[in-house]
N, C-alpha and C positions, 0 to 999 in steps of 0.2 A: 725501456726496461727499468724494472726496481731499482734502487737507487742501493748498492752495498757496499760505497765507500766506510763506511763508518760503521759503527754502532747506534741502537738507538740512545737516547740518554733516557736515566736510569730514575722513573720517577718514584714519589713516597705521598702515600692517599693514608688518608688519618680516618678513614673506617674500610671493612670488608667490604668490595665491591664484587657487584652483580658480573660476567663475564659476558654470558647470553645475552643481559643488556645494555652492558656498555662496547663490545668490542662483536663486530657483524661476525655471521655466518660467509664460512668460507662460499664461495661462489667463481663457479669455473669460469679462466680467465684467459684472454688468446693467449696463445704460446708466446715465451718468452719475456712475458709481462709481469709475472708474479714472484714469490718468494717464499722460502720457508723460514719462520725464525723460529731460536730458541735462547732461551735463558736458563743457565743455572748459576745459583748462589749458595755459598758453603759460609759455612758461619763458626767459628768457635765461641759459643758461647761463654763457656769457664771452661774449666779445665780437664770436666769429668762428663762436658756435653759439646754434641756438634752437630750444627743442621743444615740439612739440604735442602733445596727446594732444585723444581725443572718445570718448567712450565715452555710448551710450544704451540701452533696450531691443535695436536692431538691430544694435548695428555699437560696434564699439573700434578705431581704429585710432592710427598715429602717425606725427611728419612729425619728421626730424631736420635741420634747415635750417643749411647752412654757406654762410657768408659774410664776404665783408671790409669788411662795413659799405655799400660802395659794389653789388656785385656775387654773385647767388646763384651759389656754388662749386656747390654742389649737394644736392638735395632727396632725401632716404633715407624711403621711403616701410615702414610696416610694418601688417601685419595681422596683426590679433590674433582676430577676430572678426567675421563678417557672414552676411548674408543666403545668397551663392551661392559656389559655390566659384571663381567667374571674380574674386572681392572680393581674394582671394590676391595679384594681380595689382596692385591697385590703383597701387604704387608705376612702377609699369614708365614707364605714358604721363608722369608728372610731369616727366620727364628732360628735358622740350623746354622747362622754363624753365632749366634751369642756364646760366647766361652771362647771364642777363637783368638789367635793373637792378632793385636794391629800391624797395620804394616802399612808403610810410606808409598805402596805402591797399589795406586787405587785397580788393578787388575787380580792381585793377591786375593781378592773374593771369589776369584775361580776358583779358588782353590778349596775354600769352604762351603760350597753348596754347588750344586747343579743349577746353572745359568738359566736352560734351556727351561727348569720346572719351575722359577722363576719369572715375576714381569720385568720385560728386559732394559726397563725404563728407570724402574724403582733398584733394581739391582746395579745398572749403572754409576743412581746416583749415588747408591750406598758405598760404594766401596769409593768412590772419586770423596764423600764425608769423614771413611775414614784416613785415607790419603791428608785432606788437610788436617784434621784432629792431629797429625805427626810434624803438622808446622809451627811455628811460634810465630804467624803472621795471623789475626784475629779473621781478615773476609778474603775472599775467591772472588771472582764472577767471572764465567765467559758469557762472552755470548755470539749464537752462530747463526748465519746464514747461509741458507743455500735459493740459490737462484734456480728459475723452472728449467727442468733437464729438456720439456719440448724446446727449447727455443729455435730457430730456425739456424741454418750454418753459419750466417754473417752474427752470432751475436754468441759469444761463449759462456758457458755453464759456468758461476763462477761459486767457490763453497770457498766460507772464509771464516776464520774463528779467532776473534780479541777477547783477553785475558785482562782483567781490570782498565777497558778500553786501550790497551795498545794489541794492536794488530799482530798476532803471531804469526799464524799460515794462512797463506793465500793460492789456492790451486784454482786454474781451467782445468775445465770436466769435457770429454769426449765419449759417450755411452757408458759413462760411469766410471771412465777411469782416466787420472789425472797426466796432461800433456804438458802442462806449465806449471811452475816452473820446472826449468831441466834436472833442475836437481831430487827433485820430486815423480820426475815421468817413470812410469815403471811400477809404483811401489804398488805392491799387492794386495789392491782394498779388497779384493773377495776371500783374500787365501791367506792364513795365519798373519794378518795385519799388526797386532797388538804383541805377537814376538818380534814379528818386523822392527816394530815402531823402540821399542826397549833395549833392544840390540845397538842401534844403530843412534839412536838421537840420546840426549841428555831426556831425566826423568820427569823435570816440568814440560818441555816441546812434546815429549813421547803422549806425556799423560791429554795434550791439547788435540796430536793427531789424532789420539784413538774417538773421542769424544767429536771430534769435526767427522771420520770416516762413518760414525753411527749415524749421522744425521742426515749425509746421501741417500741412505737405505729412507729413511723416515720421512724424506721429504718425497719420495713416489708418491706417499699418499693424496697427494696435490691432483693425481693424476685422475683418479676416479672418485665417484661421489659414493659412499659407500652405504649413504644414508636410504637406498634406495632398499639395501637389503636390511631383511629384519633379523638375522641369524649370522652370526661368524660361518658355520657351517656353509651356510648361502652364499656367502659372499667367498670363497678360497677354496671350498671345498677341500682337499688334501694337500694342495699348493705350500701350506703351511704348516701342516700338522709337525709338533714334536718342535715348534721355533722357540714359542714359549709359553707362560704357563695356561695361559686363554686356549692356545693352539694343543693341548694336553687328551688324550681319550676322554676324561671326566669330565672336562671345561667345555670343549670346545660345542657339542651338541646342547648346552643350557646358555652360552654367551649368546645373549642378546643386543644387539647396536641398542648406543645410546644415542639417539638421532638427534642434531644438532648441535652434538659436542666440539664441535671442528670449529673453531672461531680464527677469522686472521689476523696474524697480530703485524701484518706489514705496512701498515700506515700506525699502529697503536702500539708500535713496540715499546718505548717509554712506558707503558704500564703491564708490562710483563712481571710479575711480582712484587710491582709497586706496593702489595700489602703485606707481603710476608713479615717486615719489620713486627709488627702488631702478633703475631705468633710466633717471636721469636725467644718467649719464655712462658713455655708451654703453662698449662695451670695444671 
């Protein structure tokens, strides 16, 4: 199996690099052998800006977040990278929090737009940007993995997520829901997780669970090759509709697959955002 003791380490490339041709196309892998990763990185630039990036197997995107400490000026949403061509987009629906107030708690952007009419990647990162914007520590990073949910019974599903490389939570998965540790068995990733996780845990552990429990869901995508279908519609038919903004009545019949977007970054994790530095003051 993948090796998910660690993290990868965190490398820095002094130009923009090609993805499609430095880091392969995913390609199905016997069970139990592979993995999902992902990285994201929160930055405070000064004091009146704050950036995201996320980049995993599916999807790169990025959130340029201005503000006066009190109030979001406004959220500059960029694609780099995804599943359908409707992902392009993604930055558009964010626009309904600019005027909203910040808040410490990267889930508080439920509260300002509808999730669901949103990309649910770009919106994640967004609000997890403005969350650190309310810290006086300048960088973030986690970064998560989830190992293949086929694996066979002798070998455990393992999802784990380090915060500036130390290791915060570490759960066994059992058809998707966590048996180890004991303190962990139980907790409700399908059904209100995120009041779950705020309730009950301190605000930086909560803010890691939530972010690890999204990437179970995301890492299915391992499971089929999607590139075979040429239409979101083709590929989910109504399985999805209404999840998010691609999945929308208006979207989801023009979302075209981007074929060959799906790169794996499980032997290339080390350059998961290795360039972001270089767009880190926007022009």
């Amino acid at each position: 199996m993948s090796d998910a003791s660690s993290p990868p380490p965190s490398a820095r490339v002094d130009e923009v690099f090609d993805r499609y041709r430095v880091v392969p196309h995913v390609d199905t892998a016997p069970p139990g052998t592979s993995m999902f990763r992902r990285r994201i990185r929160l930055v405070n630039v000064d004091p009146a800006l704050t950036i995201g990036e996320l980049e995993d197997d599916c999807h790169h995107f990025r959130i340029e977040l201005h503000h006066d400490g009190a109030t979001i000026i406004s959220a500059d949403g960029h694609y780099f990278r995804g599943p359908w061509s409707t992902c392009a987009k993604a930055g558009e629906p964010l626009r309904a929090i600019e005027g909203r107030p910040m808040d410490a708690r990267a889930s508080a952007i439920g509260g300002y737009a509808n999730a669901l009419e949103n990309c649910t990647h770009m919106f994640d990162l967004t609000g997890l940007a403005m969350a650190h914007a309310c810290r006086s520590t300048t960088e973030r990073q986690y970064d998560i993995v989830v190992t293949d949910m086929q694996a066979p019974p002798s070998l455990a599903q393992q999802a784990v997520i380090w915060r500036d490389g130390v290791e915060i939570i570490r759960w066994q998965l059992e058809q998707r829901e966590v048996v180890h540790p004991p303190a962990w068995a139980g907790a409700p990733l399908r059904n209100k997780f995120i009041r779950w996780a705020e309730e009950r845990l301190d605000p930086d552990t909560a803010e890691a669970a939530i972010a690890l429990r999204r990437l179970i869901d995301i890492a299915m995508s391992r499971i089929g090759d999607l590139d075979r279908f040429d239409r979101a519609d083709d590929a989910t038919g109504t399985m999805m509709m209404g999840r998010c903004m691609t999945y929308t009545p208006q979207n989801i019949s023009v979302a075209l697959r981007v074929k060959g977007s799906t790169r794996s970054w499980e032997h290339h994790g080390h350059l998961l955002l290795a360039d972001m530095h270089l767009r880190d003051r926007p022009s």
